[in-house]
C-alpha positions in Angstrom: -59.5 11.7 42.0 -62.2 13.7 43.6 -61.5 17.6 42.9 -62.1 18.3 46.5 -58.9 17.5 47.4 -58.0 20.4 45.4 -60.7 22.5 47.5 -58.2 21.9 51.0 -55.8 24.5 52.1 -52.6 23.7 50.9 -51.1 23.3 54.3 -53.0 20.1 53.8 -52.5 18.8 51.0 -49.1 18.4 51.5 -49.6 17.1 54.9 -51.7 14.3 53.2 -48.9 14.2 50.1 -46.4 14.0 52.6 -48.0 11.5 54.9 -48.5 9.6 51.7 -45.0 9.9 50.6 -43.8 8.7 54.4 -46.0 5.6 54.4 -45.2 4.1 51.0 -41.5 4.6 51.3 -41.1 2.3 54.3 -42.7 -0.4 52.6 -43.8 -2.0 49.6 -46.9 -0.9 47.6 -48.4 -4.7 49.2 -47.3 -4.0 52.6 -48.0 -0.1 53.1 -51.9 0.7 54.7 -54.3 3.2 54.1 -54.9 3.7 57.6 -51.3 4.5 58.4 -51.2 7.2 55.6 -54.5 8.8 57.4 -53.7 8.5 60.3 -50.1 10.8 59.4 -52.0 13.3 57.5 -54.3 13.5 60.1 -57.6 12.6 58.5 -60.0 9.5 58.5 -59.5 6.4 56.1 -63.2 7.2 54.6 -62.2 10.9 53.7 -58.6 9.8 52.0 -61.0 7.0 50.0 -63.4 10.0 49.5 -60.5 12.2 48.0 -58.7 9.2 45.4 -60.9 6.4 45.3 -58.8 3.6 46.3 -55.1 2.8 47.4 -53.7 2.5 43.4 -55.1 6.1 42.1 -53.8 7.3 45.2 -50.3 5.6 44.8 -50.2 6.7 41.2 -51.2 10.5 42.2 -47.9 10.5 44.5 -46.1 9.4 41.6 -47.5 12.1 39.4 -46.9 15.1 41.4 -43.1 14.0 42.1 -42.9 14.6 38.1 -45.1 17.5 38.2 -43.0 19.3 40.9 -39.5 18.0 40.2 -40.2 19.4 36.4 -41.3 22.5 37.7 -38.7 22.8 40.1 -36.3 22.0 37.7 -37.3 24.9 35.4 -37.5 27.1 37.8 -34.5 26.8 38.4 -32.9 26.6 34.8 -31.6 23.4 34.6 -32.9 22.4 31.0 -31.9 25.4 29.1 -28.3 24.8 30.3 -25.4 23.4 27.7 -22.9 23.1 30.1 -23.3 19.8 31.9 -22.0 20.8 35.2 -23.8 24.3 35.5 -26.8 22.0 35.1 -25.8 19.7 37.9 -25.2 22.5 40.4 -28.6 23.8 39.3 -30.2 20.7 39.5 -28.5 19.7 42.9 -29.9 23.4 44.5 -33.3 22.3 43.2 -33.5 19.3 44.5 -32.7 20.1 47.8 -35.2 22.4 47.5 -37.5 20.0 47.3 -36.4 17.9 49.9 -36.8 20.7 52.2 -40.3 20.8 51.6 -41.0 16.8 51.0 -38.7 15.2 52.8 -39.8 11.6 52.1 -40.4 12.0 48.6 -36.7 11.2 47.8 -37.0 7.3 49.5 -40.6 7.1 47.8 -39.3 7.6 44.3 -36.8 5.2 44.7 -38.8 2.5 46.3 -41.5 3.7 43.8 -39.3 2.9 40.9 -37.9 -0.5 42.2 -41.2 -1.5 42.7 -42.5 -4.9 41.5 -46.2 -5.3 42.3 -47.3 -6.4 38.4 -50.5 -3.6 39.6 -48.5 -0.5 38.9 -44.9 -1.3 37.8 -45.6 -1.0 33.9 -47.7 2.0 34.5 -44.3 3.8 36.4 -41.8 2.6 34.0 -44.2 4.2 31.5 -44.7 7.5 33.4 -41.0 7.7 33.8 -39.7 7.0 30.4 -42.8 10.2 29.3 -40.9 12.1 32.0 -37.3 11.4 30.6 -38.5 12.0 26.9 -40.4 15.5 27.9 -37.2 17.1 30.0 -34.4 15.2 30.9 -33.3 14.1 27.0 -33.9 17.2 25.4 -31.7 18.8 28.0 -29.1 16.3 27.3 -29.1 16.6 23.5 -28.0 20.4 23.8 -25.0 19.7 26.0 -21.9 21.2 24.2 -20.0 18.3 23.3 -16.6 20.1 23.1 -16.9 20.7 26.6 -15.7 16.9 27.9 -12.2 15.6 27.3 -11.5 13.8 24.0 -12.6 10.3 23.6 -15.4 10.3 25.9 -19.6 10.2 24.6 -21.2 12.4 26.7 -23.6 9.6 27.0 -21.4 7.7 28.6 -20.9 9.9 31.4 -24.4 10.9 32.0 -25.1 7.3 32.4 -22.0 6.8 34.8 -23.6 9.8 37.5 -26.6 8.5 37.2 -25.7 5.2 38.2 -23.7 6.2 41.1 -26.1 8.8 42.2 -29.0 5.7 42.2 -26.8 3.7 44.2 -25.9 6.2 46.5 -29.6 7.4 47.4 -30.4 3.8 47.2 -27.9 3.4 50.3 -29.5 6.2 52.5 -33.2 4.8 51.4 -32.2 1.5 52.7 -30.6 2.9 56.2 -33.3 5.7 56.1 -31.2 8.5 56.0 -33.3 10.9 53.6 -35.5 13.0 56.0 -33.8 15.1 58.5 -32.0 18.7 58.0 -28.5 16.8 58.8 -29.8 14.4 56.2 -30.5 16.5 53.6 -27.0 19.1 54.4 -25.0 16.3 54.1 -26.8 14.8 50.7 -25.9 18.2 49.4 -22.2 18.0 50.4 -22.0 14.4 48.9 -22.8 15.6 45.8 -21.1 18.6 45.5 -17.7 16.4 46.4 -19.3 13.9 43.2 -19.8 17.3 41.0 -16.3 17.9 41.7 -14.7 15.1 41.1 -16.8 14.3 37.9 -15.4 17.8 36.7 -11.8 17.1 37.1 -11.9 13.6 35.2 -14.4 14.7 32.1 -14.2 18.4 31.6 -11.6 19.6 29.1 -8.8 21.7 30.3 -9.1 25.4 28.6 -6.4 26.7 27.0 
């Protein structure tokens, strides 16, 4: 990628992230333009070729920074130093929505992203993701207090559970494109705060 893209303001490089992050999550990989994303961020097709060399790098830079600012995100807002599973979630849910406020179509690109089957960079997501998993995500899991759930239940089985049900769920809006808007993302955020609760009744042990 050319370091000038670096050089912009900031205002627009998330105007061309964000055009980016539009663009790819409406289509396929195959099906989504150049042109469209330039003419969103406001900038010629030559210049967004002069900034990431061609459509893949560009694609795969998208990808990148959704780790790079979901992790930092994350962090920032103490979700990996957590040992109480649902403390994390809360955490987790406030940062995300976070994040969603300021790139609102990066939720339906990493989904698309990571259902994606073009042979040209699927092997090179489900290897950036599993890195991402392995660097945060399991490390956080491993230092949930285990005595914390009800008896007779791995924690590894309920980890998997939410994260099956919250993939479907955001699958659902992604396909009715319902990630984008304020409403959108208030009522995301009440979803899963009605999911957080309910997981908590069911799983967590009663004290005392």
């Amino acid at each position: 990628m050319n370091e000038k893209f670096y050089s912009l303001p900031k205002e627009k490089q998330q105007a061309i992230i964000n055009a980016g992050y539009r663009v790819f999550s409406q289509n396929s990989y195959k099906k989504s333009p150049m042109q469209e994303v330039a003419d969103a961020a406001g900038i010629s097709k030559s210049l967004l070729f002069h900034y990431f060399q061609n459509k893949k790098k560009f694609y795969m830079f998208l990808w990148t920074t959704c780790g790079r600012i979901s992790i930092s995100t994350m962090t920032a807002y103490g979700c990996y130093d957590r040992r109480d599973l649902f403390e994390m979630m809360e955490r987790g849910l406030r940062a995300k929505m976070h994040i969603m406020k300021k790139y609102p179509f990066m939720g339906n690109f990493v989904i698309r992203a990571f259902y994606e089957t073009d042979p040209s960079i699927q092997t090179e997501i489900e290897k950036s993701y599993a890195r991402l998993i392995s660097m945060k995500a399991a490390p956080s899991w491993a230092n949930l207090e285990p005595d914390q759930f009800v008896e007779g239940v791995e924690p590894e089985r309920i980890l998997r559970e939410m994260y099956l049900v919250s993939e479907g769920y955001l699958w659902e809006l992604q396909k009715k494109g319902s990630l984008q808007t304020e409403e959108d993302i208030e009522k995301i955020e009440a979803d899963f705060r009605e999911m957080i609760a309910f997981w908590k009744k069911i799983y967590l042990r009663k004290k005392g």
